[in-house]
TORSE-764660 format. One record per residue (C-alpha): residue in three letters; x, y, z; residue number from 1. Coordinates in pm, 1 decimal, always signed. Example, Ala and Ser with C-alpha at 12.3 -4.5 7.8 and 13.67 -1.06 7.14 Angstrom:
BEGIN
PT    r         x         y         z    k
PT  ALA   +1230.0    -450.0    +780.0    1
PT  SER   +1367.0    -106.0    +714.0    2
end
This chain:
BEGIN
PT    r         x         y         z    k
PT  UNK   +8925.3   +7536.0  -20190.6    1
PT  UNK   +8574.5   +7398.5  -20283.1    2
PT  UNK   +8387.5   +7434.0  -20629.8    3
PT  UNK   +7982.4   +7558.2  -20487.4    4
PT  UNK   +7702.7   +7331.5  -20608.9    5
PT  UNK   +7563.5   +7587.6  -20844.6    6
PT  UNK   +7954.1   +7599.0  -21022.3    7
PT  UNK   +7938.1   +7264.8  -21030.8    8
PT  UNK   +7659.6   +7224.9  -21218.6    9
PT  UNK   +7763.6   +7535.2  -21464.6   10
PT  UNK   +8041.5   +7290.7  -21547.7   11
PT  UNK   +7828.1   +6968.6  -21585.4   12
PT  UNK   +7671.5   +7185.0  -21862.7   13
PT  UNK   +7369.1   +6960.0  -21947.7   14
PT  UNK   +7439.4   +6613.3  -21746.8   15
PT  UNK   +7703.2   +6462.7  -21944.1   16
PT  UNK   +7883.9   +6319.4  -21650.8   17
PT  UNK   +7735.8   +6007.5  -21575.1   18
PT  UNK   +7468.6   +5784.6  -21733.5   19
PT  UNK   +7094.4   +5834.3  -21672.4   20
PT  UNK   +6921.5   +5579.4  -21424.9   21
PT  UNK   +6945.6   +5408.7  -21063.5   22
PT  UNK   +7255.8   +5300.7  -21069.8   23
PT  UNK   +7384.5   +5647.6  -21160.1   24
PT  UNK   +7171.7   +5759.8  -20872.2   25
PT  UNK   +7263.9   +5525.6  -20619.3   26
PT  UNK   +7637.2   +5613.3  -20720.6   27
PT  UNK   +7606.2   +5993.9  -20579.0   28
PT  UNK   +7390.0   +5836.7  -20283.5   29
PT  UNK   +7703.5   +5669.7  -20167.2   30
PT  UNK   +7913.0   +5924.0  -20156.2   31
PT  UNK   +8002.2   +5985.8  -19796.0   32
PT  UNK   +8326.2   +5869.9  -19645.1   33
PT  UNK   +8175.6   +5717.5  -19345.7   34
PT  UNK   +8538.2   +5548.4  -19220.7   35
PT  UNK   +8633.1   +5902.3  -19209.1   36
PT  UNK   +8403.2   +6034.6  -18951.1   37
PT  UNK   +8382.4   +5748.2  -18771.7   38
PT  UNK   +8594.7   +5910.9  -18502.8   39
PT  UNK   +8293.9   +6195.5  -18438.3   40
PT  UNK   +8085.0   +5858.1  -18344.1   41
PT  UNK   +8359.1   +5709.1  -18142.5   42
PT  UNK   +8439.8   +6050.9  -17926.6   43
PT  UNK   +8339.3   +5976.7  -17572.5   44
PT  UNK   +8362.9   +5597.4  -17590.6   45
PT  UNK   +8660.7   +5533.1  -17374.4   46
PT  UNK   +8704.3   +5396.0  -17038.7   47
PT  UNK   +9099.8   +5599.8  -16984.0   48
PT  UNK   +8976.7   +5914.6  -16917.2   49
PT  UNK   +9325.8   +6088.4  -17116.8   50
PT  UNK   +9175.5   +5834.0  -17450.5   51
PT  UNK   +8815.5   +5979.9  -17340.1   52
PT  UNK   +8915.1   +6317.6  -17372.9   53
PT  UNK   +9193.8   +6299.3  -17641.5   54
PT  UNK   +8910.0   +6150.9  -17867.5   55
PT  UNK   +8713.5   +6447.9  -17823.6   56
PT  UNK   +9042.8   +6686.1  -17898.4   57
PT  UNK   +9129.6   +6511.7  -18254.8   58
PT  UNK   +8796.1   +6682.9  -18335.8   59
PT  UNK   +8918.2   +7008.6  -18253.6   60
PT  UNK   +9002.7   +7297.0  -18595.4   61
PT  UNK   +9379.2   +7300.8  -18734.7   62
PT  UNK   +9530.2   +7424.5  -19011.2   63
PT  UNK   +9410.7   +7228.1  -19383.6   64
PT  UNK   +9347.9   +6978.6  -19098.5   65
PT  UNK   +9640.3   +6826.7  -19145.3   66
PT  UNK   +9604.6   +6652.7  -18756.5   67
PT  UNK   +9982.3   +6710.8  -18679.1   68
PT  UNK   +9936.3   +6560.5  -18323.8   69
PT  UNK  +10129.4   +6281.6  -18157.7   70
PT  UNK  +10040.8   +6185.5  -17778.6   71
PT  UNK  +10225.3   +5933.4  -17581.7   72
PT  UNK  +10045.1   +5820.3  -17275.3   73
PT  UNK  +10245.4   +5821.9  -16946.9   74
PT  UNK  +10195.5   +5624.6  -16634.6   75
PT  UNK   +9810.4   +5636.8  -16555.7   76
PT  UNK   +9742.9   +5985.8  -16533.0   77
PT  UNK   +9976.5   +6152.2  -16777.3   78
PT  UNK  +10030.5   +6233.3  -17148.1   79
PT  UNK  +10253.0   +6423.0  -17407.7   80
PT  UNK  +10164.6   +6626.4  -17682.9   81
PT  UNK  +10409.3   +6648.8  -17980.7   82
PT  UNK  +10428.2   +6771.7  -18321.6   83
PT  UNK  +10450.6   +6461.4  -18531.4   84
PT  UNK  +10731.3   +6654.3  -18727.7   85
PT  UNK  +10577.0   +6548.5  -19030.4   86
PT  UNK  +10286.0   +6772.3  -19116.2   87
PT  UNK  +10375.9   +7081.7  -19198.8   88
PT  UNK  +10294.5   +7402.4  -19400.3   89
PT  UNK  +10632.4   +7474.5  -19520.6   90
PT  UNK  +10539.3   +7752.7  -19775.1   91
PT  UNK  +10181.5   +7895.4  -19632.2   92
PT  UNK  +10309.8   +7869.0  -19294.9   93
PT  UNK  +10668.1   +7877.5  -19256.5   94
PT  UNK  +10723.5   +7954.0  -18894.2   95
PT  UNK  +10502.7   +7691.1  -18804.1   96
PT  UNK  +10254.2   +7935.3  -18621.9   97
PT  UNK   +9959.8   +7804.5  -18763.6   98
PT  UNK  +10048.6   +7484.2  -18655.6   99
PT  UNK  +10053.8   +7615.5  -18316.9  100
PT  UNK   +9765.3   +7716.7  -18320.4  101
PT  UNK   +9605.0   +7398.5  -18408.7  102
PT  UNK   +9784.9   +7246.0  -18115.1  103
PT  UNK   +9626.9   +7500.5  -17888.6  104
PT  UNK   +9220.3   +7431.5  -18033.6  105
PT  UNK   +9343.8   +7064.1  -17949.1  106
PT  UNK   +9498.1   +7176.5  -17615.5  107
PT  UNK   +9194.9   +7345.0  -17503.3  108
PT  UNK   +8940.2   +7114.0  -17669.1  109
PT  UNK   +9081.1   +6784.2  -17471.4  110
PT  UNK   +9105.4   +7013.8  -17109.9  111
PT  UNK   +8689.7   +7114.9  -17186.1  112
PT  UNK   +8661.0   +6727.5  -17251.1  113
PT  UNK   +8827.8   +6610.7  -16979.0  114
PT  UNK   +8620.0   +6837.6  -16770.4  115
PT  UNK   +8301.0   +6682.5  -16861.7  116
PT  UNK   +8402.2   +6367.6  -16733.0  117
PT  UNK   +8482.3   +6516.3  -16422.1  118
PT  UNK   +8872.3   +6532.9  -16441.9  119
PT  UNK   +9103.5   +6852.6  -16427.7  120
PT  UNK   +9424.2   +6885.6  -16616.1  121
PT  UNK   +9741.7   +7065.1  -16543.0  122
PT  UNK   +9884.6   +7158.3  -16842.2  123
PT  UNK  +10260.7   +7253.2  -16843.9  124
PT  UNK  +10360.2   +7413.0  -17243.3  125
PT  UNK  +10706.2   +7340.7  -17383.5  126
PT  UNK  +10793.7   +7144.7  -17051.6  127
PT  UNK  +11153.1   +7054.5  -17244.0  128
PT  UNK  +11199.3   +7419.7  -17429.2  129
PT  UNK  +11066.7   +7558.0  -17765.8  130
PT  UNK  +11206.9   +7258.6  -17976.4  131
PT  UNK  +11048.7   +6993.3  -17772.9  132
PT  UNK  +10674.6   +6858.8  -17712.7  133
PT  UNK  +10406.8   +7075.6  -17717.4  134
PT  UNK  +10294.0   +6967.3  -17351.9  135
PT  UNK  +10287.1   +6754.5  -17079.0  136
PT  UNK   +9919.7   +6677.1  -16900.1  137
PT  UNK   +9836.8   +6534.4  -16613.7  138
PT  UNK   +9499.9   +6472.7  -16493.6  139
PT  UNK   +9302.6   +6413.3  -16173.5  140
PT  UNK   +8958.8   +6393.7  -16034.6  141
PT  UNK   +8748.1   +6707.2  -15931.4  142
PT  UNK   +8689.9   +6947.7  -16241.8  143
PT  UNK   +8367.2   +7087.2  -16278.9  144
PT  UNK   +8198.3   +7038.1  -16639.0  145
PT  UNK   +8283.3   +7343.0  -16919.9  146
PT  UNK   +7975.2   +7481.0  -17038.2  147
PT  UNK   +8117.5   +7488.9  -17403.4  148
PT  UNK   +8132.2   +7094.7  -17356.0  149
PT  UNK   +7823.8   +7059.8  -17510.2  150
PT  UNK   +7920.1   +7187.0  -17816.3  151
PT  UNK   +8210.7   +7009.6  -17918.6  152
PT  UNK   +8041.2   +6724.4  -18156.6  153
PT  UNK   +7846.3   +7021.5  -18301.5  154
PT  UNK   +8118.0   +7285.0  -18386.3  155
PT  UNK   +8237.6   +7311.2  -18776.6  156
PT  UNK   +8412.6   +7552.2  -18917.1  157
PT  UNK   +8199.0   +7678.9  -19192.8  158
PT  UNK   +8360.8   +7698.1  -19540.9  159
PT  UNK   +8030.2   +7791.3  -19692.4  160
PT  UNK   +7834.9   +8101.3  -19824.3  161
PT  UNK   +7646.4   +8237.8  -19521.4  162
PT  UNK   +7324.3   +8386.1  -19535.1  163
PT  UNK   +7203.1   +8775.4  -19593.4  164
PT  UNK   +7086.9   +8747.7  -19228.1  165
PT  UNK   +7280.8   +8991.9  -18996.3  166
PT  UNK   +7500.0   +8863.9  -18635.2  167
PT  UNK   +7299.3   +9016.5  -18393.3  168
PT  UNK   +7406.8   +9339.1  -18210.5  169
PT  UNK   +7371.6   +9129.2  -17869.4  170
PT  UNK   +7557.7   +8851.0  -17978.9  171
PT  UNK   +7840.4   +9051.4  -18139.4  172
PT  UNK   +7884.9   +9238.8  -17829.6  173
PT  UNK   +7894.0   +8912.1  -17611.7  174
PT  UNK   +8157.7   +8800.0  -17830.4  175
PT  UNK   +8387.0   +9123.2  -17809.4  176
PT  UNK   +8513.6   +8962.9  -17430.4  177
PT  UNK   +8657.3   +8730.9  -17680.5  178
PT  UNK   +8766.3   +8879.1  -17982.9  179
PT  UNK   +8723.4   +9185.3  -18197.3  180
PT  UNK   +8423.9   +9144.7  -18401.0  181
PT  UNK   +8329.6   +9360.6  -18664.8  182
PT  UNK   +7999.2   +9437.0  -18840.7  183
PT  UNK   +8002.4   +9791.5  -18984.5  184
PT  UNK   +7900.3   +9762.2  -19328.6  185
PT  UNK   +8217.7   +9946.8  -19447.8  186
PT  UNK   +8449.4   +9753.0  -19264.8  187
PT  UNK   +8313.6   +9424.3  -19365.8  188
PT  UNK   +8347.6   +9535.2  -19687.0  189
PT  UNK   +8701.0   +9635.8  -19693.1  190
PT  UNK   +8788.9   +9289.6  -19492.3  191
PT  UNK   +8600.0   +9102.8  -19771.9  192
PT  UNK   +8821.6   +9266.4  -20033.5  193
PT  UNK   +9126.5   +9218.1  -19821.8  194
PT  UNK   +9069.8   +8866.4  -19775.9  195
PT  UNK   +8996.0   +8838.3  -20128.0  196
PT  UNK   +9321.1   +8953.6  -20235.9  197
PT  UNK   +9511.2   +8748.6  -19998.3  198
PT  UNK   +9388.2   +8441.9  -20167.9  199
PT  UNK   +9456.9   +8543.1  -20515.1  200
PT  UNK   +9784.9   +8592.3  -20370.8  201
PT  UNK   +9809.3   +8214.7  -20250.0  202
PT  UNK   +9616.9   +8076.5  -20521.4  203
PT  UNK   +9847.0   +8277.9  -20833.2  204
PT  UNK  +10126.0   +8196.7  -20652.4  205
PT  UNK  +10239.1   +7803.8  -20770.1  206
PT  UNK  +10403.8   +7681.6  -20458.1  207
PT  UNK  +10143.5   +7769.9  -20237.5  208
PT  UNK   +9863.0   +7680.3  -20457.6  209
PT  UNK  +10002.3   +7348.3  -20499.5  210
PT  UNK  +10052.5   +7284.6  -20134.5  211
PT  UNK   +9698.9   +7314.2  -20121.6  212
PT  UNK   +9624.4   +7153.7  -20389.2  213
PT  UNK   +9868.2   +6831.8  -20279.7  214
PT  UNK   +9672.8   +6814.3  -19964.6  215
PT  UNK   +9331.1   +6771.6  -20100.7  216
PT  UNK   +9185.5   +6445.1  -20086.4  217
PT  UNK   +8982.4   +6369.1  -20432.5  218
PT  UNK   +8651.7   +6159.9  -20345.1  219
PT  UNK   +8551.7   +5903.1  -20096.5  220
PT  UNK   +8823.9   +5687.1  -20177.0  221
PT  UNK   +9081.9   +5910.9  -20056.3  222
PT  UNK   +8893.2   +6027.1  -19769.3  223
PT  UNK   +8851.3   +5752.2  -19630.1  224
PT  UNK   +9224.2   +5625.2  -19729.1  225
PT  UNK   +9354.6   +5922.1  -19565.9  226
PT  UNK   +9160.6   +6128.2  -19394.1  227
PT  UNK   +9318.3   +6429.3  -19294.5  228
PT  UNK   +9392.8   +6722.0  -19557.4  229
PT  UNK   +9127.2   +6919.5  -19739.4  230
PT  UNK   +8820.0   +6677.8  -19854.5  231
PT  UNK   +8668.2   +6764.4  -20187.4  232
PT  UNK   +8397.1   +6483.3  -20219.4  233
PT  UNK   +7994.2   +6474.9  -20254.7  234
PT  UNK   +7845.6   +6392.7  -20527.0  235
PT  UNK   +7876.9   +6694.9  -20759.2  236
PT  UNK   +8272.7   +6712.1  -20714.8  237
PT  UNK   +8257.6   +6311.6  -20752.0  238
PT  UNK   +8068.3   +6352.2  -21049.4  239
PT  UNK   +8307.2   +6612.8  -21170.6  240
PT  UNK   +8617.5   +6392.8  -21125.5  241
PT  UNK   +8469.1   +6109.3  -21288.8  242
PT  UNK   +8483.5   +6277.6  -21626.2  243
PT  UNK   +8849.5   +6435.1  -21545.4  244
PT  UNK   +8683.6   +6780.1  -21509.7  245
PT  UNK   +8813.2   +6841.6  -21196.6  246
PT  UNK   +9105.1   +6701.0  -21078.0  247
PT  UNK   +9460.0   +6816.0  -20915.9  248
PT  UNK   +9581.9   +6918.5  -21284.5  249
PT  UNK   +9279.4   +7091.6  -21326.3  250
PT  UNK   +9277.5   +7268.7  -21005.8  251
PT  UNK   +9675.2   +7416.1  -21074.8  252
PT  UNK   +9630.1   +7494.9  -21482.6  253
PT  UNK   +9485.5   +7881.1  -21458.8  254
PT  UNK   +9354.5   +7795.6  -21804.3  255
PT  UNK   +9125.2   +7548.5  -21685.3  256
PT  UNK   +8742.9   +7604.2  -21557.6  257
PT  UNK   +8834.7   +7398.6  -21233.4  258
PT  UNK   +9093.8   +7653.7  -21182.0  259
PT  UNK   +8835.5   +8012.4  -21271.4  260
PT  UNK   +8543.7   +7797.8  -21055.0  261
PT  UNK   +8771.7   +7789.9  -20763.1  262
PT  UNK   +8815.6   +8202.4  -20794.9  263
PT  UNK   +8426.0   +8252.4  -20831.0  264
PT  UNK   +8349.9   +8033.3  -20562.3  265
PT  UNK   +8585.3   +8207.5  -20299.6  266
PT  UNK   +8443.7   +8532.3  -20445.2  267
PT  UNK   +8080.7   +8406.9  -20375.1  268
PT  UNK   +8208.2   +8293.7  -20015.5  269
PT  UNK   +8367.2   +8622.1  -19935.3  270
PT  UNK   +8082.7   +8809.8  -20048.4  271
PT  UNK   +7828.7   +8669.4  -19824.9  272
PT  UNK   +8000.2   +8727.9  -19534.9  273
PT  UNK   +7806.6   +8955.0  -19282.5  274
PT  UNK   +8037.6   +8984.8  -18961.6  275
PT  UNK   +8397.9   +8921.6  -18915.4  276
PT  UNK   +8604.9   +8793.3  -18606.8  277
PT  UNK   +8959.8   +8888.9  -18526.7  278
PT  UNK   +9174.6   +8745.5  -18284.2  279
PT  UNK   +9507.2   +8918.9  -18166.4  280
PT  UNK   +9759.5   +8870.0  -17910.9  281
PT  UNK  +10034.9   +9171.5  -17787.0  282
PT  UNK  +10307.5   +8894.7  -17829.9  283
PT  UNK  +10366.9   +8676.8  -18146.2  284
PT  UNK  +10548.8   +8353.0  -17993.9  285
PT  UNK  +10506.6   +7991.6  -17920.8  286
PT  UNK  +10330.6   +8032.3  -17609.8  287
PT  UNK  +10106.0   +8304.5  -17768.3  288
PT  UNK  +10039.4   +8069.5  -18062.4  289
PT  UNK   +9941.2   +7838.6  -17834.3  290
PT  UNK   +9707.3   +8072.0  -17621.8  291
PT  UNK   +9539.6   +8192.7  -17949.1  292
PT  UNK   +9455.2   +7859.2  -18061.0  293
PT  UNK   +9264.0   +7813.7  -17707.9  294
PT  UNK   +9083.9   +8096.2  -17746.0  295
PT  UNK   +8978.7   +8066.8  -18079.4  296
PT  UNK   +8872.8   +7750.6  -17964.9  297
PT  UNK   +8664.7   +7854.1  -17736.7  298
PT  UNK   +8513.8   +8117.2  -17952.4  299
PT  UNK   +8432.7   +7853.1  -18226.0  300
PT  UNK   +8240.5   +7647.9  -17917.7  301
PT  UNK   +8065.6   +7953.4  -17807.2  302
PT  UNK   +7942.0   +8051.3  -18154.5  303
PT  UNK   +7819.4   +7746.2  -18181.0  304
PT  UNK   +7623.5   +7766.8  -17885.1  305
PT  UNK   +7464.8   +8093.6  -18030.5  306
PT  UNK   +7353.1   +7919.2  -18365.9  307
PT  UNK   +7637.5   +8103.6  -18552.4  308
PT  UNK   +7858.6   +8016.0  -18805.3  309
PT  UNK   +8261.3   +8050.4  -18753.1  310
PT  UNK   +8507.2   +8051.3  -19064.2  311
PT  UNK   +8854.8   +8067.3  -19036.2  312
PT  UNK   +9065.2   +8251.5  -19361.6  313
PT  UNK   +9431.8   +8296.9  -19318.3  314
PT  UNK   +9570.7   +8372.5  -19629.2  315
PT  UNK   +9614.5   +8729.1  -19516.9  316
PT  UNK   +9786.1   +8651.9  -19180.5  317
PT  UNK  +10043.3   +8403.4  -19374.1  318
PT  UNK  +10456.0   +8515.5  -19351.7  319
PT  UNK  +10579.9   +8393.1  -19687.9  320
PT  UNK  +10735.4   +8688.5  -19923.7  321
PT  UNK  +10462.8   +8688.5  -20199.9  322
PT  UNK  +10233.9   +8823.4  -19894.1  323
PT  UNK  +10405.4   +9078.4  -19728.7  324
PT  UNK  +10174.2   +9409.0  -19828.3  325
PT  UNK   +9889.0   +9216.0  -19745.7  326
PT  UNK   +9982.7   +9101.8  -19400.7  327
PT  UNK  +10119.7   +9474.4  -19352.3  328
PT  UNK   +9787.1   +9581.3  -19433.1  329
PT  UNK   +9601.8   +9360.5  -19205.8  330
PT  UNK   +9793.6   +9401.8  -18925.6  331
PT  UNK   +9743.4   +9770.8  -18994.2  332
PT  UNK   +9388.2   +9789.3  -19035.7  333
PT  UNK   +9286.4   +9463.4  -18763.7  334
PT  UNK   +9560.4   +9558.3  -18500.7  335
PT  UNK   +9594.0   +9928.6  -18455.8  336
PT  UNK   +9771.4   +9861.8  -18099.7  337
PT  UNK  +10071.9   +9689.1  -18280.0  338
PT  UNK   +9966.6   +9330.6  -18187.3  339
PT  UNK   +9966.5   +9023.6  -18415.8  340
PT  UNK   +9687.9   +8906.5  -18576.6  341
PT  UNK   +9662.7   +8551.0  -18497.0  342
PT  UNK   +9314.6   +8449.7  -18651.0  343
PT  UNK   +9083.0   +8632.3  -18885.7  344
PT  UNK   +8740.4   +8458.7  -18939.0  345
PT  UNK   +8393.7   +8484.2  -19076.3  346
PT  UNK   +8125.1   +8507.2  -18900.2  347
PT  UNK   +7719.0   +8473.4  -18958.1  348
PT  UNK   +7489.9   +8174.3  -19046.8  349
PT  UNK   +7549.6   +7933.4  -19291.6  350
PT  UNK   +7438.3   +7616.4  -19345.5  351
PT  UNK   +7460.4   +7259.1  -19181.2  352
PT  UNK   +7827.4   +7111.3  -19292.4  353
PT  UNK   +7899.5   +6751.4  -19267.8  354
PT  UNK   +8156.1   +6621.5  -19020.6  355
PT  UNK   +8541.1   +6683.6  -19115.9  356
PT  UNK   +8738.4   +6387.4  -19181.7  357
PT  UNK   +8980.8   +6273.0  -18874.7  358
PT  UNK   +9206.9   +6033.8  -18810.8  359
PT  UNK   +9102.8   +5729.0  -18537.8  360
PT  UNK   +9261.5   +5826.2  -18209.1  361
PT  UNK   +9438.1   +5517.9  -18256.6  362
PT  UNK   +9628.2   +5584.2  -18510.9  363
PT  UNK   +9787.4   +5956.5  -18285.4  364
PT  UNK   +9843.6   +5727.2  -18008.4  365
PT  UNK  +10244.5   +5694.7  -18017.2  366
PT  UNK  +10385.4   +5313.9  -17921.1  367
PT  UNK  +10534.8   +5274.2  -17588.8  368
end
């Protein structure tokens, strides 16, 4: 959840927040949590060609990017995937299928990686059963390069308004091998209201608001402190903390304009949304999970490619009680063939996002 520059200012009401003058200025100029995406800078900047590619997969989309991957190297050639058992969605995501599908985007992400470097990988999923790693990889000489390579260090996942400008019809239809994409002007509009409800559903409900809301990291500080989670820094949101007008007491007390600005930002998002992207599989298990994640992957690098924007909103895909008619609905409106819906995203052109936060590969690198 993010409060849009123009919000923010409606709640600086007049420039109250910080004094006039340079060093007020140079303040806000400081603002970005460089330590944090360090790791963009780093990717590609290993001699082990498992490190090479694993330091372009921590860059890969997951869930509140919570990072919930553990690799232990094996031998020369070899490495295993885990869950770190740790990071979790416990209410929003209580199967752990969202989590899955973050470990497929990384799955897929480190295999188009490794490929660039000229090295294949057999991938074998749940080598010990359901319970146990994610995946075992080994890797050997003679892939040919990915295409979507080149897109990795530019791919983002949008969580901003996008422009009025429509997806083109050429580009929507190249993207149906992928996905379903719609962009009829009536369906767009009943997927904007859907999605809308879903997160007044999340967002009225406490628990799951406050999972959210306990995974946001407030400022650079934070960021950089721990940078996984949802960053809310910049300098308007900065500025806004700094005078305790938004904060994570704020962000949970419905009474409070933090709370409303949250609401009328998501309502701004959803509205300027031209195109949407849904991803389903005919199966809804681990190895599914795991496949959707890839794909989506992949559609997020080829979008990218195209100049388009790709935004990923779950909220009506999520199996916790409060949001049972919703998923019912968009299940029956987004998979008429009695599939799951795995991934419903945004699509059009937005603007250029900063880099997300990661973690140093170093620190998913499990001791021997």
């Amino acid at each position: 959840m993010s409060l849009s520059c123009r919000k923010a200012l409606s709640l600086i009401g007049g420039g109250t927040i910080l004094a006039a003058g340079a060093s007020a200025a140079g303040f806000l100029a400081t603002r970005t949590p460089a330590k944090a995406q360090a790791p963009w800078e780093l990717a590609g900047s290993y001699s082990d060609p498992r490190k090479n590619a694993l330091s372009y997969a921590l860059l890969a989309p997951n869930p509140h990017n919570l990072q919930p991957w553990q690799v232990a190297l094996e031998g020369g050639d070899a490495l295993t995937l885990s869950h770190d058992g740790v990071r979790n969605l416990p209410h929003t995501d209580p199967d752990g299928r969202q989590i899955k599908i973050g470990m497929g985007c990384f799955l897929e992400q480190m295999v188009i990686a490794a490929s660039a470097a000229g090295y294949d990988v057999d991938l074998t999923l749940f080598p010990e059963g359901p319970a146990g790693p994610i995946a075992r990889a080994v890797f050997a000489e003679g892939a040919q390069t990915d295409p979507l390579a080149e897109h990795i260090l530019a791919r983002r996942s949008c969580k901003k308004p996008f422009t009025d400008q429509a997806v083109p019809a050429a580009h929507a239809e190249a993207l149906r091998s992928q996905v379903d994409v719609y962009t009829d002007p009536a369906m767009v509009a009943a997927i904007q209201e859907l999605s809308f409800d879903a997160f007044m559903v999340e967002t009225l409900t406490p628990r799951t608001m406050k999972e959210s809301v306990d995974l946001m990291r407030m400022g650079k500080v934070e960021i950089n402190a721990t940078p996984d989670g949802i960053d809310m820094g910049g300098a308007f949101l900065e500025s806004l903390m700094l005078t305790g007008m938004l904060s994570r007491d704020a962000l949970l007390d419905p009474d409070n304009p933090a709370f409303s600005g949250g609401i009328d930002s998501f309502r701004e998002l959803m509205l300027a949304t031209p195109a949407y992207a849904v991803l389903t599989t005919a199966g809804n298990n681990a190895l599914d999970h795991i496949e959707a994640g890839r794909r989506w992957l992949r559609l997020n690098l080829t979008t990218t490619g195209m100049g388009l924007s790709l935004h990923p909103i779950s909220q009506a895909l999520q199996e916790y009680p409060e949001m049972q008619v919703l998923y019912a609905k968009a299940h029956e409106m987004l998979a008429p063939k009695g599939h799951t819906v795995q991934m419903l995203g945004r699509l059009g052109y937005g603007p250029e996002i900063p880099r997300t936060p990661r973690w140093p590969l170093e620190a998913k690198l499990a001791r021997a």
